[in-house]
C-alpha positions, 0 to 999 in steps of 0.5 A: 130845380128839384128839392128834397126834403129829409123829416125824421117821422113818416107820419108828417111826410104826407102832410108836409109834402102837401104844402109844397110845391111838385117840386119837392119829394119829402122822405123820412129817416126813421129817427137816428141812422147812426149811433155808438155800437153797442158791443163795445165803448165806442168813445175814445177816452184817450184821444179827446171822448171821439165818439166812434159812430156806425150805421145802426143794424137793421137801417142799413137798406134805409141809408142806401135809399136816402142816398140813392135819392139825394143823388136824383135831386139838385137840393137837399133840406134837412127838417128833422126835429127843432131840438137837440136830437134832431139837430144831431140826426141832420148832423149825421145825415149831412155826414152820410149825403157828404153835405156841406156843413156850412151850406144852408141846408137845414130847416126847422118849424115848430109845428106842422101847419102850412104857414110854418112850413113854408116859413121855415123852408123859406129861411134854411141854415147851417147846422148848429153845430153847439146843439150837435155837441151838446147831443153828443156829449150827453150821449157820450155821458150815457155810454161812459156812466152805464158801460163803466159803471154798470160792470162794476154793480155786477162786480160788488151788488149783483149781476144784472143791475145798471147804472146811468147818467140820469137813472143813478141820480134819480135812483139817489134822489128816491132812497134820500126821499125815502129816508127822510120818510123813515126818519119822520116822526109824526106829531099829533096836532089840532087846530080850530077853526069856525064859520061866522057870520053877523047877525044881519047877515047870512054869508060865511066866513072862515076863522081860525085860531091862531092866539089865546090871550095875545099868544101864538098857541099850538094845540098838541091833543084833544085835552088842550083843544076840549077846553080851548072849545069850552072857553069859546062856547057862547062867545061873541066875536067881533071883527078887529080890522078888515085889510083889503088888496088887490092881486094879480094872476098871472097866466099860468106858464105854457106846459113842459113836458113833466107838467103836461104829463101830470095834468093829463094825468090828474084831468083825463087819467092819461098815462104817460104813453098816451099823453106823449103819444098824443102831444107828438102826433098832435105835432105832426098833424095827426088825428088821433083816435079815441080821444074825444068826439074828433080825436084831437087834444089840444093842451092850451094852458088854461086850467086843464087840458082839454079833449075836443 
């Protein structure tokens, strides 16, 4: 039997076909193949938000090569992405090949080794028709929040303005954030604080002060903390009670995507492109240039990412 196997990337055609036997062709799709028009709504409110899906322009020559393809070979395997969106493009892709949704077609591995490979394509699925859903109600919210919503700014603001399902909340959040910051009002406080160390001794410790005379103190300006450094000048000081603990660290949890883009970031000075540019042909089996001795990164999670 023939096989052929649908990626979504072009850059892991090559790797993935190299694990599989002569018996498989491997082909991309270029991400999404159709989407909602863009000249118009594309969801009918009336009857249930049916989303009213089209090839998208310029991919057209595309699909009628997938097609032409699929029709040489007795199997067809979907291993677009194992995530919402990849789920939704093995959906339309099945809608477009006239694929049986209930057949085992569908295959998925989190990273693009051979082992995982071969793995996944081992035990293929049925679509997971929930993740489809929950795909396409997001992109129905999209297009419902921004076509409704963005007519109205131009209306009542200004011409030009957008609004958006998660940018009109993110919007929100940074003028809240804002306000509070305008709406501080700043306080003038001191604190004091001493390195000690015993007489036999040369090790350190910190100390801070935190009552006077058996009472919590707040220090509000420099007269208050003058004299507190007055009445400690040539004091001796002696230790109340020692408590010992112990505790236990945890690993730190693997990265999401926000907390990736922020270590690399604050580590290597990675902007954000670059950082998701990196994760995702590290995914894809890629090496990437310019990033180190071999231009590969690796985000482990030990205390930073690390370039090798």
């Amino acid at each position: 039997m023939s096989y052929l196997v649908i990626v979504e990337s072009p850059t892991k055609v090559h790797t993935i076909k190299s694990f599989l036997s002569k018996d498989y062709e491997v082909i991309a799709s270029m991400g999404h193949l159709r989407d909602l028009p863009k000249s118009k709504l594309g969801v009918d409110i009336e009857h249930d938000f049916q989303p009213q899906y089209i090839d998208i322009k310029g991919k057209e020559p595309l699909i009628r090569d997938i097609k032409k393809k699929a029709k040489k070979y007795d199997k067809v395997y979907i291993a677009t992405d194992p995530d919402r969106e990849g789920e939704a493009i093995s959906w339309h892709l099945a809608h477009i090949l006239g694929l049986d949704l209930s057949d085992k077609n569908r295959v998925t591995f989190n990273e693009i080794t051979k082992s995982a490979v071969l793995s996944g394509m081992k035990s293929p699925r049925a679509i997971d028709i929930d993740l489809v859903n929950a795909q396409q109600t997001r992109r129905i919210l999209d297009r419902i929040v921004g076509y409704k919503l963005s007519p109205f700014l131009w209306k009542k603001v200004r011409r030009g303005l957008s609004a958006g399902r998660v940018q009109s909340v993110a919007v929100r959040m940074v003028v809240d954030r804002e306000q509070e910051i305008r709406d501080f009002v700043p306080q003038e406080y001191w604190s004091i604080d001493a390195k000690l160390s015993a007489p036999s001794s040369r090790k350190e410790f910190s100390a801070k002060l935190v009552t006077v005379d058996g009472e919590k103190i707040e220090i509000n300006d420099k007269e208050t903390s003058d004299r507190l450094l007055k009445r400690l000048d040539g004091a001796e000081f002696s230790v109340a009670n020692i408590k010992k603990s112990v505790h236990r660290k945890s690993p730190a949890a693997p990265f999401t995507t926000s907390t990736m883009q922020q270590e690399a970031s604050r580590k290597l000075g990675f902007q954000t492109v670059r950082t998701m540019r990196a994760a995702q042909e590290l995914y894809e089996g890629v090496e990437i240039a310019g990033m180190g001795a071999t231009g590969l990164i690796t985000y482990m999670r030990t205390d930073s990412l690390r370039v090798y």
